[in-house]
C-alpha positions as CSV (number, residue, x, y, z in Angstrom):
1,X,97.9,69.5,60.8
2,X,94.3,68.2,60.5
3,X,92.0,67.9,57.8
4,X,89.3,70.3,59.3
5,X,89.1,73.8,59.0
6,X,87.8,75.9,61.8
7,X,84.7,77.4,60.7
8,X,84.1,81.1,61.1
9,X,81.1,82.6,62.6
10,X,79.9,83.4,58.8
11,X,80.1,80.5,57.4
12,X,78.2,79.0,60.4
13,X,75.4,81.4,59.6
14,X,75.6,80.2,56.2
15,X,74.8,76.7,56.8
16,X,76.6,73.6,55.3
17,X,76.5,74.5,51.8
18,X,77.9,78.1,53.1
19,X,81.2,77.3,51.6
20,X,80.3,77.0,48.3
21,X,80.7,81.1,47.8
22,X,84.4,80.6,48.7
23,X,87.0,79.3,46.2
24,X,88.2,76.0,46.4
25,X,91.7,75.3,47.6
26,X,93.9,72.3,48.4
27,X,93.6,73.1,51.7
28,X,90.4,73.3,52.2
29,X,89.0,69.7,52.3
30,X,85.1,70.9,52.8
31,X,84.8,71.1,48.9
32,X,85.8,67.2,49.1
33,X,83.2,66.1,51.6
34,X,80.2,68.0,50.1
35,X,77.9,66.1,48.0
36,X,77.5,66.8,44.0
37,X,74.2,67.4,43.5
38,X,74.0,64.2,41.2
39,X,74.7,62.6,44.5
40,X,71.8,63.6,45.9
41,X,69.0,61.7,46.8
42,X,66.3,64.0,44.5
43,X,66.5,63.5,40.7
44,X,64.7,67.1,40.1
45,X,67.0,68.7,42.4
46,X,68.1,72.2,40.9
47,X,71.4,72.3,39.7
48,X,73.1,75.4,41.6
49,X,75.3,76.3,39.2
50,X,73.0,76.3,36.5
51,X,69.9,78.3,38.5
52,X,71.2,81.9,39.1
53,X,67.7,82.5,40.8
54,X,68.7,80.4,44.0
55,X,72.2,82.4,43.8
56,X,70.5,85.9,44.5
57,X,68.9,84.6,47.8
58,X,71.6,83.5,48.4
59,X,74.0,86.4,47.8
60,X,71.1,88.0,49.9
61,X,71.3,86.3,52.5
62,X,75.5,86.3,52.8
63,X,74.5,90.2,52.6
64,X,72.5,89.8,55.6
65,X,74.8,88.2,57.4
66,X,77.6,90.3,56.6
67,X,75.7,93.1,57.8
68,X,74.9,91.1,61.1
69,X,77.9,90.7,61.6
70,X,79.2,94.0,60.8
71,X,76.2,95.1,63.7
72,X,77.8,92.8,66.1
73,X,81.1,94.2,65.3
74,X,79.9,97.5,66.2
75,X,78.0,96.2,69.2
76,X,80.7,94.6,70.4
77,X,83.2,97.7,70.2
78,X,80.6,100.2,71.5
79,X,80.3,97.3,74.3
80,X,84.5,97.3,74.6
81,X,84.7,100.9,74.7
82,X,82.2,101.3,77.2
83,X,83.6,98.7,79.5
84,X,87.4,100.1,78.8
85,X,86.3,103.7,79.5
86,X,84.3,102.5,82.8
87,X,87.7,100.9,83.8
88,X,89.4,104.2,83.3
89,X,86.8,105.9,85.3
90,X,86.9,103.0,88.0
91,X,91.1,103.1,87.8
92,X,91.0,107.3,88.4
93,X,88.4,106.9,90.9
94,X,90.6,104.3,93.0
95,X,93.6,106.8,92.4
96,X,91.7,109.5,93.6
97,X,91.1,107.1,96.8
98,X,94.3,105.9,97.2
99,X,95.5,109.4,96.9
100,X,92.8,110.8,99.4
101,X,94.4,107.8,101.4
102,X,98.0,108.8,101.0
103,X,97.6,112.3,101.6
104,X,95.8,111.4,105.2
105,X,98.2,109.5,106.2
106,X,100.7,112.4,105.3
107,X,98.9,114.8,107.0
108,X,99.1,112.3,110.3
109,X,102.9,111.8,109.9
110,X,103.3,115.0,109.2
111,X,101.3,116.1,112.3
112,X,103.1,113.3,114.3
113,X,106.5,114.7,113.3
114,X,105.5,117.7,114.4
115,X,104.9,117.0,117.9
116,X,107.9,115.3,118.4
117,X,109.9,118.4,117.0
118,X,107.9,120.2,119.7
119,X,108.7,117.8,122.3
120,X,112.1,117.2,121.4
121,X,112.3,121.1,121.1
122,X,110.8,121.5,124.8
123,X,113.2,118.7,126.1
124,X,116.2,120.3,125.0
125,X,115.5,123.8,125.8
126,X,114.9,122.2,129.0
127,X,118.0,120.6,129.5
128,X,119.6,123.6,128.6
129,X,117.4,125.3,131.4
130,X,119.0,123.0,133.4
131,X,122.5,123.3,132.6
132,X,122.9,126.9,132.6
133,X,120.9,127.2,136.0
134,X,123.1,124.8,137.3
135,X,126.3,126.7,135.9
136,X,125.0,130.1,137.3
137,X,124.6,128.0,140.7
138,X,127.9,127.0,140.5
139,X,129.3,130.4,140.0
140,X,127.0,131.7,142.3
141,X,128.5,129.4,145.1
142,X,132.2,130.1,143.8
143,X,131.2,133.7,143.7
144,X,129.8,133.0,147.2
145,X,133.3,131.1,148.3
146,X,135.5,134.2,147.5
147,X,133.1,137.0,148.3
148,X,133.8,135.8,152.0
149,X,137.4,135.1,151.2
150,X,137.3,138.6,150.4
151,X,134.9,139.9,153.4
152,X,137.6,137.8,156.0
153,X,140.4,139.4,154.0
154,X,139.2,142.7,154.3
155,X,138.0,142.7,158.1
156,X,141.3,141.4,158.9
157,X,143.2,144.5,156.7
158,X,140.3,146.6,158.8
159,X,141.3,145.3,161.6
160,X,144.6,145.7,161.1
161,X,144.8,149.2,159.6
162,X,142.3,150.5,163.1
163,X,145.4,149.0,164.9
164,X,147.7,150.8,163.3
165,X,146.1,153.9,163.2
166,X,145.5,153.5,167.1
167,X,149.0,153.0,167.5
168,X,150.2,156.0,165.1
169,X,147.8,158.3,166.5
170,X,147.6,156.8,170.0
171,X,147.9,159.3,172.9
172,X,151.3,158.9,174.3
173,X,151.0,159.4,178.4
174,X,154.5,161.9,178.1
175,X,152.6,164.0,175.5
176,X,149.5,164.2,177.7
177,X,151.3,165.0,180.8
178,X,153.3,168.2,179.7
């Protein structure tokens, strides 16, 4: 721990004999270092305790500086509100972006999905173009296969059944001649 206290900004703006309008305490070691005014080089100096004149300017002036600083204060929260409320507005206004941002790129994937839908739609109806023209091709040929199957089967049971009705109705020569 040292032996100096930190000054506030008050008692700077009060000057070195500022801390004369606080208490004394063992802490506080100014009250040790100041002069006594019998100390001082001037032999009419005025006593402060005794001259309650000198204490009004001086009350004055701590007035004074109270209200400065009150000023400042106030200053210096008008000045933290503004800068916190332009933050806000800067932070929404980069959501609003990044948003904007977000929902584009969205839009592009969404857009981008569906075109491959369609493609992969187109491809597989497609493919299944394919396969079921190449099934009816297939039955077509077996269709194809057996309808001649069936065309030989027939000309032959034609054939057959002409032959047999040539011989069932065929002209005998004994039944012509008589």
């Amino acid at each position: 721990m040292t032996d100096e206290i930190e000054p506030t900004p008050l008692r700077m703006r009060l000057g070195p004999r500022g801390d004369l309008f606080w208490p004394p305490t063992a802490e506080n070691r100014v009250y040790d270092a100041l002069p006594s005014p019998a100390d001082d080089d001037f032999d009419d100096a005025p006593n402060i305790q005794n001259a309650p004149v000198a204490a009004r300017p001086r009350a004055r002036e701590l007035d004074e500086a109270i209200s400065q600083t009150d000023e400042r204060l106030d200053r210096w929260m008008e000045d933290q509100q503004r800068r916190l409320s332009a933050g806000l507005d800067l932070l929404i206004a980069q959501l609003k972006e990044r948003r904007e941002i977000e929902v584009a790129r969205l839009d592009a994937w969404k857009t981008g999905e569906r075109q491959r839908v369609l493609r992969e739609q187109a491809d597989e109806e497609e493919r299944f173009h394919a396969r079921l023209l190449a099934e009816l091709q297939a039955f077509e040929e077996q269709l194809a296969l057996r309808l001649t199957e069936q065309e030989e089967r027939l000309a032959r049971w034609f054939g057959e059944a002409e032959r047999m009705t040539a011989q069932h109705f065929a002209v005998s020569p004994e039944d012509t001649a008589g």
